[in-house]
C-alpha positions as CSV (number, residue, x, y, z in Angstrom):
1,X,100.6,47.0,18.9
2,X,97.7,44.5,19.7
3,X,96.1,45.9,23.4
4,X,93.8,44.3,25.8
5,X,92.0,46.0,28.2
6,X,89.7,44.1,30.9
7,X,87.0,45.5,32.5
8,X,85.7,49.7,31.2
9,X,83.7,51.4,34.6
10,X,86.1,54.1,35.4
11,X,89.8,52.9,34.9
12,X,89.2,51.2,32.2
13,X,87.5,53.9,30.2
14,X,90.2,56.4,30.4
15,X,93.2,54.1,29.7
16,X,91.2,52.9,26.8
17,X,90.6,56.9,25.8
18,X,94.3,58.0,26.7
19,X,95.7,55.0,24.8
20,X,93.2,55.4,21.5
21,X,94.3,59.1,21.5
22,X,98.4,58.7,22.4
23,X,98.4,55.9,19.6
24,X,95.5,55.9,17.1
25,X,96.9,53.4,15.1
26,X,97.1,50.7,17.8
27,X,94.6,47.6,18.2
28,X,92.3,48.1,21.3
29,X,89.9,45.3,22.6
30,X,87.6,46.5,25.3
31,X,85.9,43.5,27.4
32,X,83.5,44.7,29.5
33,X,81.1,41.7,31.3
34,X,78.1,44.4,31.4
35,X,76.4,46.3,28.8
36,X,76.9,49.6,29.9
37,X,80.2,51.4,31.3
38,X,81.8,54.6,33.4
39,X,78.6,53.6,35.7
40,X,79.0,56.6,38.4
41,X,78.4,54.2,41.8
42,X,79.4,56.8,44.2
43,X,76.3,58.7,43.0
44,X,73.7,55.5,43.6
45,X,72.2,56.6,47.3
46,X,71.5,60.2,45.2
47,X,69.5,58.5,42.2
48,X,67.7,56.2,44.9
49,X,66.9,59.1,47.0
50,X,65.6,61.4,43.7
51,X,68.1,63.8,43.6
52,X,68.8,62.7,39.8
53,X,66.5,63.7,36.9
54,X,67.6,61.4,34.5
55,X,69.4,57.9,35.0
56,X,71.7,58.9,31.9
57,X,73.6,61.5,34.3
58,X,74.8,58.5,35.8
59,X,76.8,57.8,33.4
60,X,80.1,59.6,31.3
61,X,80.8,57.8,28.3
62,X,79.7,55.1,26.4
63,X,80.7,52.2,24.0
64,X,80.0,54.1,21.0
65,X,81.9,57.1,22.1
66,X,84.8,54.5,22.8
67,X,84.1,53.1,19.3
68,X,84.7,56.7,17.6
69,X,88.0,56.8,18.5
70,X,88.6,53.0,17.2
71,X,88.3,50.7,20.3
72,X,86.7,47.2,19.4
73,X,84.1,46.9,21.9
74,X,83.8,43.9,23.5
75,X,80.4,44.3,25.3
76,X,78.5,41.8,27.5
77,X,81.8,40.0,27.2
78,X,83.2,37.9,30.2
79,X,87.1,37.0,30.1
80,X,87.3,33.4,31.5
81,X,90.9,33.2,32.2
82,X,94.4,34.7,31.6
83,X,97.7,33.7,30.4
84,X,100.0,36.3,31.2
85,X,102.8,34.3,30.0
86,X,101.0,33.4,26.8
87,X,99.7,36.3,26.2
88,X,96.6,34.6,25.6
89,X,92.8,35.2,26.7
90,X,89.3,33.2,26.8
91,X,86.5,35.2,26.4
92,X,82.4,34.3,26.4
93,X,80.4,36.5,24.6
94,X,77.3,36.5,27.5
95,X,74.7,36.8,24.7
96,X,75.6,34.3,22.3
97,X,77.4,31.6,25.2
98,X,80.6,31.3,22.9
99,X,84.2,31.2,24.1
100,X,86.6,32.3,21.8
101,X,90.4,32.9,22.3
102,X,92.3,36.2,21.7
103,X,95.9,37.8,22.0
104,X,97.9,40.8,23.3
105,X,101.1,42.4,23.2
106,X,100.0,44.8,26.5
107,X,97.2,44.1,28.8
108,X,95.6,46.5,30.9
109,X,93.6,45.2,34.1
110,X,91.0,47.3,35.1
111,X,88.6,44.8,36.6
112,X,87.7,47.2,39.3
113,X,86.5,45.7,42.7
114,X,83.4,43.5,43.5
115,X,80.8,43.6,47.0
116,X,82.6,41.7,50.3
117,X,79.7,39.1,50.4
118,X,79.7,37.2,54.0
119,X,79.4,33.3,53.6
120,X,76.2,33.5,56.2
121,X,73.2,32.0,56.3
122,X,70.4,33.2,54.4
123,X,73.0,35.6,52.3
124,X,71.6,34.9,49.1
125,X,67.8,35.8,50.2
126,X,66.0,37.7,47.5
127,X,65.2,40.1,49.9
128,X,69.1,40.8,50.3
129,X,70.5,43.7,47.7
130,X,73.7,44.8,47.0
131,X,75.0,48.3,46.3
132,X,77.8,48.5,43.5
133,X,76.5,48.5,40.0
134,X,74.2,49.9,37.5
135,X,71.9,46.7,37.8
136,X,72.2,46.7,41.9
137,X,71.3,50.7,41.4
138,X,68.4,50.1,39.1
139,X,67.2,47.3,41.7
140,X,67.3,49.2,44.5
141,X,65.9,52.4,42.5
142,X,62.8,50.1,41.5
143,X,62.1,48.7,44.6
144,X,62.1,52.2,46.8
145,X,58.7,53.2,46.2
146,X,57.2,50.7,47.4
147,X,59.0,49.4,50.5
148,X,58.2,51.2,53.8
149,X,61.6,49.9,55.7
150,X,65.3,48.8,55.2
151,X,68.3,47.7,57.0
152,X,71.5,48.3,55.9
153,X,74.2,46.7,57.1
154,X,77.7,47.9,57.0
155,X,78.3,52.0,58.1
156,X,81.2,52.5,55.7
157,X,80.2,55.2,53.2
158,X,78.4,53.0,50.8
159,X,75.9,52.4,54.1
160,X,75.6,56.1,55.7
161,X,74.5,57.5,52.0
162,X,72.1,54.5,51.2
163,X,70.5,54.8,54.5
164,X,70.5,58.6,54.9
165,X,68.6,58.7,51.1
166,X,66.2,56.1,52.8
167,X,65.5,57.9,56.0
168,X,65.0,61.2,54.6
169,X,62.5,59.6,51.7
170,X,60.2,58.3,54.7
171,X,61.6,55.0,55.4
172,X,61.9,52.9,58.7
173,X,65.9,52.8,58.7
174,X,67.9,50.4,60.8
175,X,72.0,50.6,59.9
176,X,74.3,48.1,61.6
177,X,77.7,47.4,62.0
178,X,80.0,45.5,63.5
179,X,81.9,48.0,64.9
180,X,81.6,50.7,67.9
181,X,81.1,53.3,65.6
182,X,80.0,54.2,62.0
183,X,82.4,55.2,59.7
184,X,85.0,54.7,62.3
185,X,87.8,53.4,59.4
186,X,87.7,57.1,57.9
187,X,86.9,59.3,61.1
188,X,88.0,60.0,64.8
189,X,85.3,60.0,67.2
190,X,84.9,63.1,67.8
191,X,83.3,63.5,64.2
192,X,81.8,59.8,64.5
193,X,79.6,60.1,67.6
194,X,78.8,63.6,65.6
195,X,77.2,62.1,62.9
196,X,75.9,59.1,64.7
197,X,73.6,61.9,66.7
198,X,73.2,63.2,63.2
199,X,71.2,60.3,62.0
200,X,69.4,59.2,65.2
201,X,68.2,62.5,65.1
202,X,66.5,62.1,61.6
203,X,64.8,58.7,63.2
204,X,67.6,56.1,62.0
205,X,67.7,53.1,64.2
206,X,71.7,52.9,64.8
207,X,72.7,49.2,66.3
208,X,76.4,49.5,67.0
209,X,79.1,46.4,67.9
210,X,76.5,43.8,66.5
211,X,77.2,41.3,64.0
212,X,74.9,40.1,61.4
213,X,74.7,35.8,61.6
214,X,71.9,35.2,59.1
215,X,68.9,36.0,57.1
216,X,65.3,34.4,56.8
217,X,62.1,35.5,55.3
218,X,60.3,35.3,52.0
219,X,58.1,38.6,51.5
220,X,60.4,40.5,54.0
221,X,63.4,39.6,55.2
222,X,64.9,38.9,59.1
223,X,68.3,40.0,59.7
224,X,69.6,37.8,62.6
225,X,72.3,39.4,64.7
226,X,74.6,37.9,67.6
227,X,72.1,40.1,70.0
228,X,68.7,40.1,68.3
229,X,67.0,40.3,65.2
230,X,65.1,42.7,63.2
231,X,62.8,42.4,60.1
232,X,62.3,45.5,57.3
233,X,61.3,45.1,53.9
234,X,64.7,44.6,52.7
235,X,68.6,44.5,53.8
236,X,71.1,46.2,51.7
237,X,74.5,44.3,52.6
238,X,77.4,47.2,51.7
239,X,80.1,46.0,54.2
240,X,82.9,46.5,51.6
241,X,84.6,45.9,48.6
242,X,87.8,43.9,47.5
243,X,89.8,44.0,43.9
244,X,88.2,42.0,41.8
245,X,91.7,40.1,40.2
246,X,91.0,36.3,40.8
247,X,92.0,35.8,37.1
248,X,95.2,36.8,37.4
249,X,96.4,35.3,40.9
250,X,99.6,33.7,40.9
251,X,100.8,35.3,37.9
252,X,100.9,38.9,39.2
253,X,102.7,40.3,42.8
254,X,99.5,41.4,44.5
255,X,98.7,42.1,47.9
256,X,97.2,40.3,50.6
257,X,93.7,41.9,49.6
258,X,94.1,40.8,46.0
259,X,95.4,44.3,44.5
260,X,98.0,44.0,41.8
261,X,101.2,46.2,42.7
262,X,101.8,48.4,40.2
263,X,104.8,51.4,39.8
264,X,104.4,54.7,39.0
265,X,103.9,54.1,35.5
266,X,101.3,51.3,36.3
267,X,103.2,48.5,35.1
268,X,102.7,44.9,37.1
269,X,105.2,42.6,38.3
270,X,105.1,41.5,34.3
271,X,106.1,44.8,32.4
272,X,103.7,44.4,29.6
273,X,100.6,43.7,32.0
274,X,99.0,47.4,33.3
275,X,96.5,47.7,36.3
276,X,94.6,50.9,37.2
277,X,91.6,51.7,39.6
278,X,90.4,49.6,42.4
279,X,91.9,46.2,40.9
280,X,95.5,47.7,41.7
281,X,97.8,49.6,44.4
282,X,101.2,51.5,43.9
């Protein structure tokens, strides 16, 4: 049995592991776009804010402990496009820039989800970070020191740790969002207006209702609301995250979002396609 598995952060590392170890004498391919995996993202605003000693506790697993139980590792590799039907992949190996072509019997999809980026102006400002990966982390790790202010935009939970490691590590903090209340999609008010007092208290700026229209500046950067604008050192845009599944749209039932349906064992609309973690839903 000949077994593809796309994309190895979190899902991808345990199907790989559980499959490897339920059948040892199947063929796994791993293809994983970055050169590092089971990056642990919930934990960035922790490492940013120097609660971590050592980057490497960000992290689980590794190819070479994916390798020892006899996945072919596939890193730095980017799959182009899917054939379900086909059963068919193009791959680019990102170091070398060749596209080669493999096949599976199963595929497993565990692309994860990638950073809602707004088509505003000004969005792709080098002054503009994003929150999700191991090289956004490192990024925003590097630069700390040496800024003296930052807005975040977005209050979800991506935005109340980044900002709270950046308040209490002596920054000028300004977090935004569109809505009336931060993170008013997971709590009522009660506990909202709670922890908005919370974070005012500890001298976070907290603009409510206003939404973000552009962004200028070369050495810092101006984030241009619909009632004002502010300028900080940097903006860390975290207003969300959608399944990352563009390769396989139109040949798998997904939602309106972009996650792949999945039963309860997993299995796509195509029974030999598989989809775990953020890329999927049951």
């Amino acid at each position: 049995m000949k077994v593809a598995v796309i994309g190895c952060t979190h899902a991808g590392v345990f199907s790989a592991q559980t499959i490897l170890q339920e059948q040892p004498d199947w063929e796994v391919t791993v293809y994983e776009r970055n050169d590092n995996l089971s990056f642990l993202s919930c934990g960035i605003a922790l490492w940013v804010g120097d609660h971590v000693s050592d980057p490497k506790k960000m992290f689980y697993s590794s190819p070479e402990s994916l390798a020892s139980l006899g996945a072919n590792m596939k890193m730095e590799h980017d799959v182009l496009s899917v054939d379900v039907d086909a059963k068919s992949l193009v791959v680019k190996d990102l170091k070398t820039g060749v596209e080669t072509k493999d096949t599976f019997d199963k595929l497993v999809v565990t692309t994860g989800s990638a950073p809602v980026i707004p088509p505003i102006e000004g969005i792709d400002n080098k002054n503009v970070m994003l929150c999700k990966n191991y090289a956004h982390a490192k990024a925003l790790k590097d630069i700390a020191p040496s800024i003296k202010s930052a807005v975040v935009i977005g209050s979800g939970y991506i935005g109340v740790e980044i900002a709270e490691q950046f308040a209490v590590t002596g920054k000028d903090v300004t977090l935004f969002d569109a809505l009336p209340r931060v993170l008013a999609k997971n709590f009522d008010k009660t506990i909202t207006d709670r922890v908005q007092k919370d974070y005012e208290d500890h001298g976070v700026k907290v603009q409510l209702g206003e939404k973000v229209v552009g962004f200028s500046g070369d050495n810092e950067v101006t984030v241009k609301t619909d009632k004002g604008s502010y300028t900080a050192d940097i903006a860390v845009l975290a207003v969300g995250f959608k399944p990352n599944t563009g390769l396989l749209k139109g040949q798998l039932d997904m939602e309106p979002n972009g996650a792949i349906i999945t039963n309860e064992y997993m299995q796509t609309s195509n029974p030999d396609v598989f989809a775990a973690g953020d890329a999927s839903v049951v």
